[in-house]
N, C-alpha and C positions, 0 to 999 in steps of 0.2 A: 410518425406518419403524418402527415400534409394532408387534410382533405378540403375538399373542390369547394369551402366557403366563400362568400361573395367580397366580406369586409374583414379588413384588420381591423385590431380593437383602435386605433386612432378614427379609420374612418367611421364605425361606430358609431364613435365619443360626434362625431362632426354629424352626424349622421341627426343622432340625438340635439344637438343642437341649432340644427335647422328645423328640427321640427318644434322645438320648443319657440325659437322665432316665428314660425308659422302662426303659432297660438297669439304672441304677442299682437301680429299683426293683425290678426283679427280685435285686438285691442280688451281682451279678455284681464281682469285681476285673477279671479277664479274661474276654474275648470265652467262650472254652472253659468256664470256670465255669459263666457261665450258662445257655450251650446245651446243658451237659451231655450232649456228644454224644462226645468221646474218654473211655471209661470207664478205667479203669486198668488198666494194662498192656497197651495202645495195642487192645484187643480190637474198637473198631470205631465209628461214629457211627450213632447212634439217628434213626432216620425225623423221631422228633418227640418233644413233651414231654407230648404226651394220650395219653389211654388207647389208641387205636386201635395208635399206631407207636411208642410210646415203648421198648420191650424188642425192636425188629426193624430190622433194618441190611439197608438194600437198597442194593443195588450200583452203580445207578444216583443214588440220592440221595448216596449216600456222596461220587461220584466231581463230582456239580454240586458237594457244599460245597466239594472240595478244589479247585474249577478257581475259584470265585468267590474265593478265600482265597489261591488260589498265592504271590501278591506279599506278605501279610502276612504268612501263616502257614505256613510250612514245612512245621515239623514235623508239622501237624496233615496237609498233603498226604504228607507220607512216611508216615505211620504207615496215611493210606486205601489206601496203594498197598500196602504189605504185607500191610492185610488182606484186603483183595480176593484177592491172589494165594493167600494161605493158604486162601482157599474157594475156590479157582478148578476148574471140574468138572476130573476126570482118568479118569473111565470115562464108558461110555453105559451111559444108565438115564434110557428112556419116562418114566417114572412122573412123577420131579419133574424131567426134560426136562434133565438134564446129559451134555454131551458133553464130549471132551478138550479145553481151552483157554479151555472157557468162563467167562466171568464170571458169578456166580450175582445172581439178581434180591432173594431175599429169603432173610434168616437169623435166626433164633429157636432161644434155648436158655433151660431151666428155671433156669440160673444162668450174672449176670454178678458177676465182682467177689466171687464165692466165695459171693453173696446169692440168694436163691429171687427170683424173677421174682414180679409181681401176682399174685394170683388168676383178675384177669381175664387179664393176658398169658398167663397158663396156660391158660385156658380159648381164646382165640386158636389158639394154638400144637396145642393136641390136634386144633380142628375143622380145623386145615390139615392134619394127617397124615395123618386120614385121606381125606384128595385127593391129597396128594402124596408120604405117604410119611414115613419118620423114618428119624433111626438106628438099629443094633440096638441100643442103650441107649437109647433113645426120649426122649431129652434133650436133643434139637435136631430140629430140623426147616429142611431147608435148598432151595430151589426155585431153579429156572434158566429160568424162561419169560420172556426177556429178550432180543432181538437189540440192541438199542441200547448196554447196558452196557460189551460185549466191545470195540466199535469206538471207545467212549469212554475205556475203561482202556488203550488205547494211546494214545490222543492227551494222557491224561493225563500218562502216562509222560513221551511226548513235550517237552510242555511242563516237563513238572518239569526233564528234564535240561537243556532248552535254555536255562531260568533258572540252576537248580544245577550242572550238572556232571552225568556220567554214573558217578558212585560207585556211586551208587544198585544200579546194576544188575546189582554187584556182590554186594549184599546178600544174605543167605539167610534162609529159610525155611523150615516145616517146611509141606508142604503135607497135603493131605486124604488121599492115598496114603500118610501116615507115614515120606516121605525127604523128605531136605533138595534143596533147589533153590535156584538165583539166579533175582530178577528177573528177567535178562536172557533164562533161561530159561522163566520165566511167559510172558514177552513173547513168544517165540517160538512158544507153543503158543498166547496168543492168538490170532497173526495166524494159522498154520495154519487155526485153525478160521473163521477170516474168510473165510482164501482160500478155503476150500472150499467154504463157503455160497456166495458170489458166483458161483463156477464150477458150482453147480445149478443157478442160475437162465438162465432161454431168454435173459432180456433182459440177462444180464451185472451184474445189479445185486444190494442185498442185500436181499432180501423174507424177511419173519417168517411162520412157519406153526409153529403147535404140535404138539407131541410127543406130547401126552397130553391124551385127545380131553375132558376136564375141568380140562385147564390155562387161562390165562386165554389171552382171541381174538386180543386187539391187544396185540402184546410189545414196544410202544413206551412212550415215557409216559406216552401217551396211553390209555389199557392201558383203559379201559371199552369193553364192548362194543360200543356205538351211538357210540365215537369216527370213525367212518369212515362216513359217509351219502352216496350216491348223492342227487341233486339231486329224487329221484323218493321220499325218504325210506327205501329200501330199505337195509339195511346191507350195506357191502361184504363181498364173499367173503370172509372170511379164512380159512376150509377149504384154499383152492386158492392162499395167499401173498400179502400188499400188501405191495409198495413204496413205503411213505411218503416222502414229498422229503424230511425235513431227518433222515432215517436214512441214505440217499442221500450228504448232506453230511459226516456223521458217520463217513461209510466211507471216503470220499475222503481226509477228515484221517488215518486209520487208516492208511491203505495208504500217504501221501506219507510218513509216520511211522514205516513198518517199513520204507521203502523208502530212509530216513535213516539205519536201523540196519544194515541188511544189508550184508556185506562181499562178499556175492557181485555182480560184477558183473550178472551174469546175471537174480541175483534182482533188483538192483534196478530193473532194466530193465521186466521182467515186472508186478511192482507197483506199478509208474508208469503202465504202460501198461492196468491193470486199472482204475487210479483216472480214466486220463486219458478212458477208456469207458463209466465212469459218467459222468462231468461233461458228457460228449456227449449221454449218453440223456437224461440230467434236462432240458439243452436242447432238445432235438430232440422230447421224449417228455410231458415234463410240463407246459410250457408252453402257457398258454394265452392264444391273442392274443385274442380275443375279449372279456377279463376283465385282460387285461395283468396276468397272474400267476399262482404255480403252481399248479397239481393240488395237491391236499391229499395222492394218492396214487395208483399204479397197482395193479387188480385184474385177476380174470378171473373172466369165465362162465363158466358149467357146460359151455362147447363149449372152455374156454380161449383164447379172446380176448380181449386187454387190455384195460382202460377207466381212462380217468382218473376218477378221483373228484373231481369239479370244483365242490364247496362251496367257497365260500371260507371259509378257517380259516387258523389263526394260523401255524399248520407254514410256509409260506414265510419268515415272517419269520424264525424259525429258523433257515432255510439262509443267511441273511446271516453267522451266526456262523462258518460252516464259512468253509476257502479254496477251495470249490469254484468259487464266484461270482468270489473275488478276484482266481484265477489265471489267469481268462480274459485279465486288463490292462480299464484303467478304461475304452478304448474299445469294447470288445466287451461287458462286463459291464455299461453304465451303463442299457443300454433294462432290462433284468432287475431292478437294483437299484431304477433310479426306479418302475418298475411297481408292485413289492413296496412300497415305501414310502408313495408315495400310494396305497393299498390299506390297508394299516396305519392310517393317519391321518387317514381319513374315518370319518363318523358310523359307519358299520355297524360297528367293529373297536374304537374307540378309543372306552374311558371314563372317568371320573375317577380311575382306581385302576390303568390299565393295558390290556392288547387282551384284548379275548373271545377265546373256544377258536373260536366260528363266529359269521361274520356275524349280526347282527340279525334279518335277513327272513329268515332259517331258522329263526325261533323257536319254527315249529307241530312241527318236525323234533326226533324222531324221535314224538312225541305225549305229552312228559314234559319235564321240567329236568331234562336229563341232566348225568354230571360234567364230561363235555367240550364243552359245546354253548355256544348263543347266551347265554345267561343265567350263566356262568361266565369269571372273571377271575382267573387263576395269575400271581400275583407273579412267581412262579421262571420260568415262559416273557417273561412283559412283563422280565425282568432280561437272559435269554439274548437277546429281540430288543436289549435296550438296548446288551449288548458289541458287536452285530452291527455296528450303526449307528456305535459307535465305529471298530470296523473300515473302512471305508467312508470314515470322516472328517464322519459325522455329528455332530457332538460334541451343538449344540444339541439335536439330536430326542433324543439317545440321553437329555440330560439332564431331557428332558418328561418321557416316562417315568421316571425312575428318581424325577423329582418326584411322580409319581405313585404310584409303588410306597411310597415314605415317607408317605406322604399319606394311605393308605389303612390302612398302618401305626399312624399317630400316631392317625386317630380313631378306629381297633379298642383301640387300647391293646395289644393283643398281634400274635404272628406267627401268624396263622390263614397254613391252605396253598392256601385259594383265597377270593374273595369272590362273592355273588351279587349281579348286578344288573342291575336291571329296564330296560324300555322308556323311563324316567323317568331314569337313570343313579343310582338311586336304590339305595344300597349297603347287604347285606346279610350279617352274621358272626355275633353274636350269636345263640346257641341259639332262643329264643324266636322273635325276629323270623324268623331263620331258617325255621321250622316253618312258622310264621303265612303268612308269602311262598308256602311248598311248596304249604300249603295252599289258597291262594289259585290256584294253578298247577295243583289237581288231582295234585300231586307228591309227596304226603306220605313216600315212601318212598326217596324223593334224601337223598342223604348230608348229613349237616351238618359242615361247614370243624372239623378237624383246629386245634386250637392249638399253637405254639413248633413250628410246621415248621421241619427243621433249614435247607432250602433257601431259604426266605422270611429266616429270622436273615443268613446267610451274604450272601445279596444287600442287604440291609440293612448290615452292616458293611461291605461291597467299597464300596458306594457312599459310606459314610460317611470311611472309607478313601480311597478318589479323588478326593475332593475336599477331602482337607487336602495331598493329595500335589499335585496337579493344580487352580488354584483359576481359573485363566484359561482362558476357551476360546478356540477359535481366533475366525477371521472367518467370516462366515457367506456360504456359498454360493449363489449366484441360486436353484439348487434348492430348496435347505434353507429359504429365507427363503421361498420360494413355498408351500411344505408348512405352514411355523408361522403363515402369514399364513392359510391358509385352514383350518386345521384349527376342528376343532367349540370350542364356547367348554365350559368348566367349569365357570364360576365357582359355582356352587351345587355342586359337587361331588359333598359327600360329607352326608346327613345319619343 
């Protein structure tokens, strides 16, 4: 059987090596060169290489480069893991929303590498302060309105040691209190802080609400405001806490993860059994038969009654990455996986470059091209569904996409952090065209795609990566063949 793939293995092979000129041309030896994202003396990885993020290390982007990279690059994940740790919060403080353990979202300082920052990152950096706050030498500015990061810098850990060794966590630091610490000790006060959010919430899970009532709403990655829309285009609560699904998933790895660490029996008991109650709820709770796939997220009304937020958005596919789904065993998890899957890989989701943030037919939702909505396509989420699928033993599907992600790559010529595109599957990066598009949308005030995202580079190399380590795939599954045989066709792709 023939299915409706984009590439032959020549155009591939050609495919693969424009992108590797690509890199050339940015005039890179090494991967790190050109992404210019470990600055010297290991001080941290830059968002991007545009104006917006290029002087700002968020904790959450930090921690995707180092999980896409773990297998190549080591030292580049040891060096995220120490810096992380070295901002990690150690007091409470509203303002820019740091508690003890936590992982920080975003960090800016007037000088890296002993050199003054832009003018413009300076200019950035003042209008954050005063929202968030500085230091008393007002030469950084450092913000924590983040639940996703904390549960991810353990599962990072995690993985580093379970590749490396557990040296690591041996290591020290000075942290933001001005004493030295071990990893092992960061680690510790991450999970603290996990356990305890989990243990506020009624439903046992871990829902984000902000600290500082000008922090940002949704402290996922999904972090725009109108990322979360009730099916009635109303945006969900997030005054009153959501529990998004693949945050959900991200807890679970967390907890089975400190629950690997702990020498107490007791503890680890307790942390299995926390994790084993999310992966229940998300079951029981987010799943929706009707749509055979999850809730994007749970909220509450103003009387606190739950609701799932039942868009269809890309967040499910997500939780395939987690081992929430995996450690059900492939007989109980297969109706959940196939659902998501065929969900992913019809028209509404799937475009030439990768999955929307939401379905199609919410496109009139929220009344604008929002950053996370029907008309937007993230490389770095289409990469994290693509490990998922891996996971799973999707190989084939996992590798549409990642063909897709290089795809969208190769005709931008650079690493933009997301792409627009249309009813038409008609793709949009370029400043201009950009505007022109918003314009046409009535959206003139939507953001325009960030270039040399660090997270789009890093998925771009893993893939590139994977496929001189790994060049055969397996055999392809009755399911699998059933999904690539019906999926939408491309061939016009990209113009």
């Amino acid at each position: 059987m023939k299915f409706k793939t984009r590439w032959s293995k020549e155009s591939k092979r050609q495919r693969q090596i424009s992108l590797l000129s690509l890199l050339i041309a940015h005039h890179t030896k090494q991967p790190e060169d050109y992404l210019n994202l470990v600055s010297a003396g290991s001080e941290g990885i830059f968002a991007s290489t545009d104006e917006k993020y290029s002087y700002a290390i968020f904790g959450r982007d930090s921690i995707e480069v180092a999980e896409d990279l773990l297998d190549s690059h080591k030292q580049l994940a040891h060096d995220v893991i120490m810096t992380l740790a070295s901002l990690q919060g150690v007091e409470l403080n509203l303002r820019r929303e740091e508690e003890p353990g936590k992982i920080h979202h975003e960090y800016r300082s007037r000088k890296f590498q002993g050199r003054h920052i832009s003018s413009h990152a300076a200019m950035i950096l003042d209008n954050l302060q005063v929202v968030w706050g500085s230091t008393p030498s007002r030469d950084e500015m450092i913000y924590y309105g983040s639940y996703d990061a904390t549960p991810l810098y353990i599962r990072l850990v995690g993985r580093y040691v379970d590749k490396y060794g557990d040296a690591i966590l041996d290591n020290k630091y000075r942290g933001r209190d001005n004493d030295s610490h071990t990893i092992g000790a960061s680690l510790a006060a991450a999970q603290q802080w996990l356990v305890e959010k989990i243990s506020l919430s009624p439903l046992g899970l871990l829902e984000y609400r902000r600290l500082n009532p000008r922090g940002i709403e949704n402290q996922v990655w999904k972090d725009s405001k109108t990322a979360y829309l009730h099916l009635d285009g109303s945006i969900a609560n997030y005054e009153r806490g959501i529990a998004s699904v693949e945050l959900q998933g991200y807890a679970y790895d967390a907890l089975m993860t400190a629950a690997k660490f702990s020498k107490s029996e007791t503890e680890k008991r307790e942390l299995r059994d926390m994790a084993l109650h999310i992966q229940k709820v998300v079951i029981d709770t987010f799943w929706m038969g009707d749509e055979n796939y999850f809730a994007e997220g749970i909220d509450h009304d103003a009387r606190g009654n739950n609701r799932q937020i039942k868009t269809i958005c890309s967040n499910g596919g997500v939780l395939l990455e987690s081992g929430l789904l995996r450690d059900l065993g492939p007989g109980a998890s297969a109706k959940f996986v196939h659902g998501v899957v065929a969900q992913l890989f019809n028209e509404q989701l799937l475009t030439s470059v990768g999955i929307r943030s939401r379905a199609l037919k919410y496109k009139k939702m929220p009344g604008f091209v929002d950053y996370h909505g029907s008309y937007t396509v993230w490389p770095k989420e289409t990469y994290d569904i693509a490990k998922g699928l891996k996971k799973f033993g999707y190989f084939n599907l996992a590798e549409e996409l990642e063909d897709r992600i290089l795809a969208g790559v190769e005709s931008a010529g650079e690493f933009y952090e997301f792409f627009y595109v249309d009813e038409q599957d008609k793709t949009y990066y370029e400043k201009r065209a950009v505007r022109n598009f918003l314009l046409r949308k009535r959206s003139a005030d939507s953001p325009i795609p960030q270039k040399g995202q660090a997270w789009v580079i890093s998925a771009v190399l893993a893939i590139e990566y994977g496929r001189v380590k790994h060049q055969k795939l397996v055999n392809v599954s009755e399911f699998e063949s059933g999904i690539l045989a019906d999926m939408p066709n491309h061939s016009e792709a990209i113009k």
